[in-house]
N, C-alpha and C positions, 0 to 999 in steps of 0.2 A: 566302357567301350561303346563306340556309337555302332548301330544297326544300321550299315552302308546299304544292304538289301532295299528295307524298308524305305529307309532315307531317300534313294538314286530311284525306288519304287511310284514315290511320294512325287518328285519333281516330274516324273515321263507324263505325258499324255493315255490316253486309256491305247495306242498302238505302239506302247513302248518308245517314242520319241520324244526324245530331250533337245532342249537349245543350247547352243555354245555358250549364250550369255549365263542361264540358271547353273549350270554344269560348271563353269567357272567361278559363281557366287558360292555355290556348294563347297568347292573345292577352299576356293578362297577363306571360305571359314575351319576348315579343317586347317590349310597351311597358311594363317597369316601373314607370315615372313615371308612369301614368297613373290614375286613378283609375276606380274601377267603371262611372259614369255616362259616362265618355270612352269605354270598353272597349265600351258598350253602342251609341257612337256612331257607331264602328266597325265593329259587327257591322250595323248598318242600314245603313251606307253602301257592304259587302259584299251586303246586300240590293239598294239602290237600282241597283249596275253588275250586278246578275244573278249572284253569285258562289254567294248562298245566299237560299232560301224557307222564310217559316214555314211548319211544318209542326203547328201545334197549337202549344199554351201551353209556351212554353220548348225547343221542338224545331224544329230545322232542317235541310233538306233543302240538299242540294250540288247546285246546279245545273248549275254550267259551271265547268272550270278552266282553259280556254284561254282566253287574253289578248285574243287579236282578234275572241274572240265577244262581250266585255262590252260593256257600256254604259255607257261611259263620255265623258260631254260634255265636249265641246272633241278629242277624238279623232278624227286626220282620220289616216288608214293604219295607222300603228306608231306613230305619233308622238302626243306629249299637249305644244301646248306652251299652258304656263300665259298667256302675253301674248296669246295668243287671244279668250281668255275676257272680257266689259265688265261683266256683270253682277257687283257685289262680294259679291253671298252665294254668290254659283254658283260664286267664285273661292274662298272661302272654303272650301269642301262638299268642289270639287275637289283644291285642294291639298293638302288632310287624307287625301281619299280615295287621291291618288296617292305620299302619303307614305305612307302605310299599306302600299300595295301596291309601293313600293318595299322597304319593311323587308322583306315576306315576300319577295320574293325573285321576282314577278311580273314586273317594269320596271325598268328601271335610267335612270337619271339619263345624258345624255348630255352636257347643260349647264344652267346657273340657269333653272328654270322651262322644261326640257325633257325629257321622258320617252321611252322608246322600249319597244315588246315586244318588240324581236329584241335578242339578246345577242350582243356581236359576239368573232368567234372571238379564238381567242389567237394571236398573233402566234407563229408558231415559224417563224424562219429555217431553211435551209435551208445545212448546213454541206459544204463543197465537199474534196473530198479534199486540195486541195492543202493546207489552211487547215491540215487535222485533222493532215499530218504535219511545216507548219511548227510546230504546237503544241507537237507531241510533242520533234519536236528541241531547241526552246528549252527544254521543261519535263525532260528529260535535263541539256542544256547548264547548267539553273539552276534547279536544283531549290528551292530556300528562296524563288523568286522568284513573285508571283500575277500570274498571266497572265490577260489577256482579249484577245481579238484580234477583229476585228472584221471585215467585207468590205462594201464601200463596195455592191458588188450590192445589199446587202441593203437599205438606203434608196430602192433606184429605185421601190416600191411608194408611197413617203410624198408624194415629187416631181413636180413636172414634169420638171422639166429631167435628164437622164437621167443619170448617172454614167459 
């Protein structure tokens, strides 16, 4: 996933002002398939949740890069979810806009027609010493052999019912 922060950080000027042209190249490599008038659609629809303000004829000012500051309709906490939404142009506006800002890398998809701004950690188990020296003894015992071993502990996060 790309760092849209950093990236949209990277093209501003040190007052936060970006050009139509760079802001379009940017984009443009995000949405190749899109054509220049879609790129432009985009860039208003970045206006419309507060992301970016004209600033004069082809210049834009970076308003806000945090996610739960936007304005984005149908947004109730972290969450966007699209079955919310009755009005079919507003569904329309949204769903481009929250695809967009999923490509950049603002929200992540949690289910069909569900968005979220929290990014949810990585799962990294938690390896028990026992585990790590039956590994070692089997991958000694059988070296040409691909081991994965596993500990049922590690599931009781996912569960009820406890192991």
């Amino acid at each position: 996933m790309r760092n849209f922060e950093r990236d949209i950080s990277d093209l501003a000027d040190e007052s936060g002002l970006i050009t139509r042209r760079k802001l379009i190249t940017y984009l443009a490599g995000l949405f190749p398939e899109d054509s220049e008038q879609r790129l432009d659609w985009r860039i208003n629809s970045l206006k419309k949740i507060g992301l970016l303000s004209s600033s004069g004829r082809g210049i834009y000012r970076i308003e806000n890069l945090a996610v739960s500051d936007l304005k984005i309709d149908g947004m109730k906490g972290s969450f966007l979810r699209l079955s919310d939404i009755r009005e079919p142009s507003e569904l329309t506006s949204v769903s481009g806009t929250a695809q967009s800002l999923e490509k950049m890398g603002m929200i992540s998809r949690v289910a069909k027609g569900v968005f979220s701004t929290e990014v949810k950690p990585t799962y990294l188990p938690s390896i028990s010493a026992e585990l790590k020296d039956l590994w070692i003894s089997l991958a000694e015992e059988f070296p040409y052999l691909g081991l994965c071993l596993t500990d049922t502990y590690w599931i009781n996060s996912f569960i009820s019912q406890q192991a």
